[in-house]
C-alpha positions as CSV (number, residue, x, y, z in Angstrom):
1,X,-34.2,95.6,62.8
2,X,-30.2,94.2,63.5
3,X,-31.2,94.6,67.3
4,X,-33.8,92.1,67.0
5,X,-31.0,89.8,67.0
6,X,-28.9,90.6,69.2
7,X,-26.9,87.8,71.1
8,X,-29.2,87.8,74.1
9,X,-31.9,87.5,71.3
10,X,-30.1,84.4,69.9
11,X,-28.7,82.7,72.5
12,X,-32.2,82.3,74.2
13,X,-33.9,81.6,70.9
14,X,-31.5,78.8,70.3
15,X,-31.1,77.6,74.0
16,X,-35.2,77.5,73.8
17,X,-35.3,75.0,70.5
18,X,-32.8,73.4,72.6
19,X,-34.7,72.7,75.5
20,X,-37.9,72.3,73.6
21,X,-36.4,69.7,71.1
22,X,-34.3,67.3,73.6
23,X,-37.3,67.5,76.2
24,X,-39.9,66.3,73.1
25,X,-37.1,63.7,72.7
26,X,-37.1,62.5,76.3
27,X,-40.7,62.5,76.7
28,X,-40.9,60.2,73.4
29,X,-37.7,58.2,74.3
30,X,-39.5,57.4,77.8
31,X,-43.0,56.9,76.5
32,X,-41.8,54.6,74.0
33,X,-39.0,52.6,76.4
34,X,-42.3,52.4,79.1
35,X,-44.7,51.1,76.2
36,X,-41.8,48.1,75.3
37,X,-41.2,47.6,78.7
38,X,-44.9,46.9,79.4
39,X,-44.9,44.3,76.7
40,X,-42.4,42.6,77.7
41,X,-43.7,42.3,81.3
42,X,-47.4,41.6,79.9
43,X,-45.9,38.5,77.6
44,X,-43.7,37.2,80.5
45,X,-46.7,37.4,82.9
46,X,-48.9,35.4,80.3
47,X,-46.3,33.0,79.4
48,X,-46.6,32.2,83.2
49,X,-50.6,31.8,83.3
50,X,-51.4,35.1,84.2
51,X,-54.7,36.3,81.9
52,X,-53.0,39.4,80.1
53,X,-52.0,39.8,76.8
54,X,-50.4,42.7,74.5
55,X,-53.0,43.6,71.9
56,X,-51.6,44.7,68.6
57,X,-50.4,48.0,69.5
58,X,-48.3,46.1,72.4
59,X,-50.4,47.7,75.2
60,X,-52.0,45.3,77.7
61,X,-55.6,43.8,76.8
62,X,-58.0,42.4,79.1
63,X,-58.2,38.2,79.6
64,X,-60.7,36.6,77.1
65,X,-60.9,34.2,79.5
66,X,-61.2,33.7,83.4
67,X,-57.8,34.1,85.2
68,X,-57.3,31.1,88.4
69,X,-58.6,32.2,91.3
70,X,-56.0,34.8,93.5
71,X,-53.5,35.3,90.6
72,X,-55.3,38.1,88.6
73,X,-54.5,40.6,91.6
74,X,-51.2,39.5,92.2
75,X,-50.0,39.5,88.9
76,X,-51.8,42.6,87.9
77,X,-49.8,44.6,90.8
78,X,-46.7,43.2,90.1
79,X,-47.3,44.0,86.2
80,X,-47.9,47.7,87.7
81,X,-45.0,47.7,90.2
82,X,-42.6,46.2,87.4
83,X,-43.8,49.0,84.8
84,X,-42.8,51.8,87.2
85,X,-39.7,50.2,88.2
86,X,-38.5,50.1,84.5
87,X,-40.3,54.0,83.7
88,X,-38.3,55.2,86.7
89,X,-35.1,53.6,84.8
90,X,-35.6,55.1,81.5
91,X,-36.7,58.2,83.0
92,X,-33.3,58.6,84.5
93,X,-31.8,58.2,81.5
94,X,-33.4,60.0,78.9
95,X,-33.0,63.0,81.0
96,X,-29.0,62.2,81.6
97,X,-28.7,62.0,78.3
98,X,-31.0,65.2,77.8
99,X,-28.6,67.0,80.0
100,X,-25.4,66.0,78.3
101,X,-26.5,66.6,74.9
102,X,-27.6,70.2,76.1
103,X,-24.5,70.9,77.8
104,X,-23.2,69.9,75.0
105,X,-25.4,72.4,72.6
106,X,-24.8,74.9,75.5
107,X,-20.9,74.3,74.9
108,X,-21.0,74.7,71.4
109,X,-23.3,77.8,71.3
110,X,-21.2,79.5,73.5
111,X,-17.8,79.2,71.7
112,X,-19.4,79.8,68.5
113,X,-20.9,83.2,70.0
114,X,-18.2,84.0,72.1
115,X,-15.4,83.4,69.6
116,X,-14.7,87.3,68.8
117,X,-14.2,88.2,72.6
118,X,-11.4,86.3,71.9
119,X,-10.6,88.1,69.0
120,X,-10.9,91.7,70.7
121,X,-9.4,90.3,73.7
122,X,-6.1,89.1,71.3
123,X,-6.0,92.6,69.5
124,X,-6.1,94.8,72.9
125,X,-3.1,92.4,74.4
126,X,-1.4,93.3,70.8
127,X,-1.9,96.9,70.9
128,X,0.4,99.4,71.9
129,X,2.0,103.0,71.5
130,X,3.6,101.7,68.3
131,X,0.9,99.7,66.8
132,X,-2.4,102.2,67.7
133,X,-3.3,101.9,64.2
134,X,-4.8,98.5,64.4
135,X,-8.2,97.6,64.7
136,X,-10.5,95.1,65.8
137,X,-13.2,95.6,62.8
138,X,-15.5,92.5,64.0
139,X,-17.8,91.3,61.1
140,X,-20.8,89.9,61.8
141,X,-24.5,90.9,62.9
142,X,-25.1,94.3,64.6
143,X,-25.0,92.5,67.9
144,X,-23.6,93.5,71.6
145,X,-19.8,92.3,70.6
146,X,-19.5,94.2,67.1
147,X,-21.0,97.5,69.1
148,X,-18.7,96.9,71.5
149,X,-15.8,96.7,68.7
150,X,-17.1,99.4,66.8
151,X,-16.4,101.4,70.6
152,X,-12.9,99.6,71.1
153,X,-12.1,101.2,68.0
154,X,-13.2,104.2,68.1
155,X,-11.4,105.0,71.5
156,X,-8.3,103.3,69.3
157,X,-9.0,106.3,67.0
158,X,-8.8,109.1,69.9
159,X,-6.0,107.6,71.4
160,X,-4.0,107.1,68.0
161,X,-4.8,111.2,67.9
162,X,-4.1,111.8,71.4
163,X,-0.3,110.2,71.0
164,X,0.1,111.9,67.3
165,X,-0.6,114.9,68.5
166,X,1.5,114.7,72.0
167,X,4.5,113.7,70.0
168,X,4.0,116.7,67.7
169,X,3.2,118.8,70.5
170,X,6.4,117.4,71.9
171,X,8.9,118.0,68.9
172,X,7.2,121.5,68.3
173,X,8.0,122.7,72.0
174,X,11.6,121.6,71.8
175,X,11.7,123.9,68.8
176,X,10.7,126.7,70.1
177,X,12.6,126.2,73.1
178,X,15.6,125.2,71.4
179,X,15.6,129.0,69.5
180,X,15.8,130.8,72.7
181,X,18.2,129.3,73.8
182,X,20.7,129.2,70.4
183,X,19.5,132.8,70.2
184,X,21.0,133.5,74.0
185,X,24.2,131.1,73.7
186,X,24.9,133.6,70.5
187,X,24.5,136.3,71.8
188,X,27.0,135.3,75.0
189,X,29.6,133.9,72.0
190,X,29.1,137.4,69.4
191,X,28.1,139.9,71.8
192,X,30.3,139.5,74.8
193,X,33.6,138.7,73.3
194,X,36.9,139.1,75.0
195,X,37.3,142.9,73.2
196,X,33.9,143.6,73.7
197,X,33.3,147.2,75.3
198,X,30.6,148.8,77.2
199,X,27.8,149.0,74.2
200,X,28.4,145.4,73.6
201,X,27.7,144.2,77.2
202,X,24.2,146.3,76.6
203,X,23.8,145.3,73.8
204,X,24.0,141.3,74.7
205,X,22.3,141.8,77.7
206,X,19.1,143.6,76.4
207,X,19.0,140.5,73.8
208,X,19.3,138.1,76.7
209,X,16.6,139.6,78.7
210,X,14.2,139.8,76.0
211,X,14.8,135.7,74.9
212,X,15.0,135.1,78.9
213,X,11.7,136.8,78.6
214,X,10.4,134.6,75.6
215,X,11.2,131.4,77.5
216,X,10.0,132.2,80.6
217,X,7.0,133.2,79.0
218,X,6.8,129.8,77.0
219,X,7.2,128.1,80.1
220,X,4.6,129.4,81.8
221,X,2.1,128.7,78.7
222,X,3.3,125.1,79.1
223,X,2.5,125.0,82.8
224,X,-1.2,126.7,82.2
225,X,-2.1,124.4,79.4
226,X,-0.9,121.3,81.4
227,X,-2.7,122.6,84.2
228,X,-5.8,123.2,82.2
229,X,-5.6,119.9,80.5
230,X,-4.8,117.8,84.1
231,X,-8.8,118.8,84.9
232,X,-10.9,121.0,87.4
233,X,-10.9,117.9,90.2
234,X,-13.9,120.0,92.1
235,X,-11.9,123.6,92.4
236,X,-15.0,125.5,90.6
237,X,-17.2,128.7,92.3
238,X,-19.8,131.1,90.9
239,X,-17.7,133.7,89.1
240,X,-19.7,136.6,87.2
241,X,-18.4,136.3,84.1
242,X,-19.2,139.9,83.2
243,X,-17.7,141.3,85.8
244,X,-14.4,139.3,85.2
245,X,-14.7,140.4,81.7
246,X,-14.6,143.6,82.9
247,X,-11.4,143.4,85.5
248,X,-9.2,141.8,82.3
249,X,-10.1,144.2,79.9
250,X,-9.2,147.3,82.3
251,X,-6.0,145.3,83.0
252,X,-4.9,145.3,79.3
253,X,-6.3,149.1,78.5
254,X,-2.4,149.8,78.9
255,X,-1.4,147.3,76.4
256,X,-3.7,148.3,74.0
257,X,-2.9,151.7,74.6
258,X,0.9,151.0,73.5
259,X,0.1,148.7,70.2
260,X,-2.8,151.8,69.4
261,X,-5.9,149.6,70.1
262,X,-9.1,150.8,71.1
263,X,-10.6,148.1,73.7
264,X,-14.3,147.8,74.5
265,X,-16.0,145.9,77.2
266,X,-20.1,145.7,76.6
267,X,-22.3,143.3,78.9
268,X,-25.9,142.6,77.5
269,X,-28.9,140.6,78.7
270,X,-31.0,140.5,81.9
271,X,-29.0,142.0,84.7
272,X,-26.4,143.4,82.8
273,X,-26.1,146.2,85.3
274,X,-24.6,144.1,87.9
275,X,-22.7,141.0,85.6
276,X,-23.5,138.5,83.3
277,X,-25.2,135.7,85.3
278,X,-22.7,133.7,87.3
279,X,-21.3,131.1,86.1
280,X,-19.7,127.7,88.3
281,X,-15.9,127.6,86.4
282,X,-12.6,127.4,88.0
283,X,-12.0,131.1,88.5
284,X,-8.2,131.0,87.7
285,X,-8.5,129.0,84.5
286,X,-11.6,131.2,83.2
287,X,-9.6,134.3,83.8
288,X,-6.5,133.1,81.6
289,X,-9.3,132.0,79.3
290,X,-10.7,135.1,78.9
291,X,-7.2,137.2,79.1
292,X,-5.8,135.0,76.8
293,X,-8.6,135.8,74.2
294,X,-8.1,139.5,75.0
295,X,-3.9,139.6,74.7
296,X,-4.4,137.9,71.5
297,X,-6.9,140.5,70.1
298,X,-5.0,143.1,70.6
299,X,-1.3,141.6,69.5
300,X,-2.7,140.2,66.2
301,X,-4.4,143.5,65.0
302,X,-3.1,146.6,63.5
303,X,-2.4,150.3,64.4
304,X,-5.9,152.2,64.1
305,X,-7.9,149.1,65.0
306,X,-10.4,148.1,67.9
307,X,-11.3,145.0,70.4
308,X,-14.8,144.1,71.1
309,X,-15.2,142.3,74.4
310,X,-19.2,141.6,75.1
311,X,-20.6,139.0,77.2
312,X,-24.5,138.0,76.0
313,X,-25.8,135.7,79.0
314,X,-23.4,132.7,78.4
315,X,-22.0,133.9,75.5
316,X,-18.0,135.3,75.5
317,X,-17.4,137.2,72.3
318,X,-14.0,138.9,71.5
319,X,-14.0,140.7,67.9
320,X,-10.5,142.3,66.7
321,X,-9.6,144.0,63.4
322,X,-6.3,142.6,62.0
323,X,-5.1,140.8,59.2
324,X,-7.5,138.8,56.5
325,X,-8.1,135.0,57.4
326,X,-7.6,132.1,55.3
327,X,-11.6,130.3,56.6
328,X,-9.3,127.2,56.1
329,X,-6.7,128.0,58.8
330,X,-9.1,129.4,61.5
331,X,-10.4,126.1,62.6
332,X,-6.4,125.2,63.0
333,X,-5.6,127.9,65.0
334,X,-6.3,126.4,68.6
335,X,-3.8,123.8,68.1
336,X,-0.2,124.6,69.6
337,X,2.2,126.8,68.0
338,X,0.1,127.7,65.2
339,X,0.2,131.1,64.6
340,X,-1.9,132.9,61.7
341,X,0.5,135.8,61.0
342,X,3.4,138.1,62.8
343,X,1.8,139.5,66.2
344,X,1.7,143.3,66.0
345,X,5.0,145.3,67.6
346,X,7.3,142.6,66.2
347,X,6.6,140.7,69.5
348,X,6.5,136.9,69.2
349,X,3.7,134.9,70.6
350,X,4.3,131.6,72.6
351,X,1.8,130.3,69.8
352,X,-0.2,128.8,72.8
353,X,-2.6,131.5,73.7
354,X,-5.9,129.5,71.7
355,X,-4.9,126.3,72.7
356,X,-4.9,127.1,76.3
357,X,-8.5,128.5,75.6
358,X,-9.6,125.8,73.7
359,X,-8.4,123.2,76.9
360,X,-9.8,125.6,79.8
361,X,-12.9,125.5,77.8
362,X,-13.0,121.4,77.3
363,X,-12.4,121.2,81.0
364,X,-15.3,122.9,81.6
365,X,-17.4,121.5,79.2
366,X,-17.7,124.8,76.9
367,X,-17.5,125.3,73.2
368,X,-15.2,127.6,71.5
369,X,-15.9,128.8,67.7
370,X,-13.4,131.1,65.9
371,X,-14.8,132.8,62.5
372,X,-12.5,135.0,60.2
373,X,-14.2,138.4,60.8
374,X,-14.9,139.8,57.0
375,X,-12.3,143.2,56.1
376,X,-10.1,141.0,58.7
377,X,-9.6,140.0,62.0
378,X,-11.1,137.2,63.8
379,X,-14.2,136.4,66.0
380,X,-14.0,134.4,68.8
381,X,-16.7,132.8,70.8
382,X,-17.0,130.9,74.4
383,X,-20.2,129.6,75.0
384,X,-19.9,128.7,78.7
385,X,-23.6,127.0,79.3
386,X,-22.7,123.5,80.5
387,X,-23.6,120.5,77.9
């Protein structure tokens, strides 16, 4: 029912009592300045021996009495000529003063329902990086200006998310790459000090290598998730996702193999002999998508314990054993650098691997769900059908 009046709604209702109103007022104003004018005319001509009187509405009235011979047609045409002189006159300026008083009206009307364009247009001038939690919050009827507010804000509320978390993302990737680096500056200072013999040089250089690892590894998760954030700017194909499914998994049978993993790779539906049905992606992002899902499987799970990889039509689903899941903290876990528990082997995680799914995915337009698998572990599906 608040659409009904919506400022289009108002504005022409009011503009059209507007027009109606000032031109009943003209019409009135001219009707009555041509009746007066008549009168006047009528009582001058009489007063000059013309047969024509007003009557007692001030309208002319017909002589009683016969008019001298040649000055009933003169006089009546220049009674005529002289009435349409003077309605032409207040013609003209009933509808001058018609059009000022609706430009007027018009003026008014339009500042009065314009006003909070000022309004948003002062609060997005305000607005920046260190005041994004300001809001326009028009009052008023549900019209075209308080929807748009309501959807000035509400981009106000993504972006105010958007900078919070990019300055936590931020201050939680200088972290982690500050503790490589203390970790490798101590190991030059302890480990290869001026007495230091041959076991110490191995020692220092086995630690450097492995944090030289860590960071390299870290930088590289950066550079994927920036890459999948930046967009897919056209570079899609048709990739069989079952058959790409099916090259990761044989690629990480090693790794699994080492941490004592079983890994699976099942494709189900129609034409599951030859691949799940193709699907238009950006082949390189899909495949870190789908090997990140797999890496993760198998380093948060424990000795004895199995990876399902199946593709169902549209559907990617990874299952893993592993540690019990708090249902709270699943939800969390595609956020960066949130980690659920120690990764199998001692090995550290860039933290990353989830939130690089969950931004391949939102470039694509896919959903991810993660569910804490019951006896532990964690289920995680892609559905890749477009939205």
């Amino acid at each position: 029912m608040s659409r009904v009046w919506s400022l289009r709604t108002r504005t022409a209702l009011a503009f059209a009592v507007t027009s109606m109103a000032l031109t009943a007022a003209a019409i009135v104003f001219v009707t009555l300045g041509s009746q007066h004018a008549i009168a006047e005319v009528v009582v001058a001509d009489a007063a000059g021996g013309v047969a024509i009187s007003p009557d007692a509405s001030g309208g002319p009235r017909r002589a009683t009495g016969p008019a001298p011979d040649g000055a009933a047609a003169p006089g009546g045409i220049a009674i005529v000529s002289r009435v349409a002189a003077l309605q032409w006159q207040w013609s003209a300026l009933g509808i001058a003063g018609a059009g000022v008083v609706a430009g007027l009206t018009g003026w008014l009307l339009s500042r009065r329902m314009l006003a909070p364009l000022d309004r948003i247009a002062g609060t997005a001038e305000r607005i920046s990086a260190s005041t994004l939690h300001e809001r326009i919050d028009l009052r008023g009827p549900d019209d075209e200006l308080r929807r748009l507010s309501r959807t000035i804000d509400g981009l106000l509320d993504r972006l105010e998310t958007a900078f919070a978390s990019q300055r936590r993302f931020v201050a939680q990737a200088s972290h982690e790459l500050r503790t490589p680096i203390a970790v490798q500056r101590a190991a030059i200072q302890i480990g290869l000090h001026d007495d230091a013999d041959a076991v110490d040089v191995a020692r220092a250089r086995a630690e450097l290598l492995e944090q030289n690892r860590r960071t390299e590894h870290l930088v590289e998760s950066l550079l994927v998730l920036a890459e999948a954030e930046r967009g897919l700017d056209g570079r899609t194909a048709d990739v069989d996702l079952g058959v790409l499914a099916g090259a990761v998994v044989d690629e990480a049978q090693a790794a699994a193999r080492e941490a004592g993993v079983r890994l699976h790779c099942k494709v189900f539906g129609a034409g599951a002999g030859a691949g799940a049905r193709a699907v238009r992606c950006e082949p390189v992002l899909t495949r870190q998508l789908v090997h990140n899902l797999v890496d993760n499987a198998i380093e948060y799970n424990v000795p004895g314990g199995h990876v399902d990889v199946e593709v169902d039509g549209t559907v990617l689903r990874v299952r893993n054993t592993g540690p019990e899941l708090d249902d709270a903290l699943v939800p969390n876990l595609t956020e960066p650098f949130r980690r659920a528990s120690a990764a199998a082997g001692g090995r550290r995680h860039s933290g990353l691997g989830l939130s690089i799914v969950e931004a391949v995915a939102q470039a694509h337009g896919w959903r991810v769900s993660l569910t804490a698998r019951p006896g532990g572990g964690l289920v995680a599906e892609v559905d890749v059908s477009p939205r």
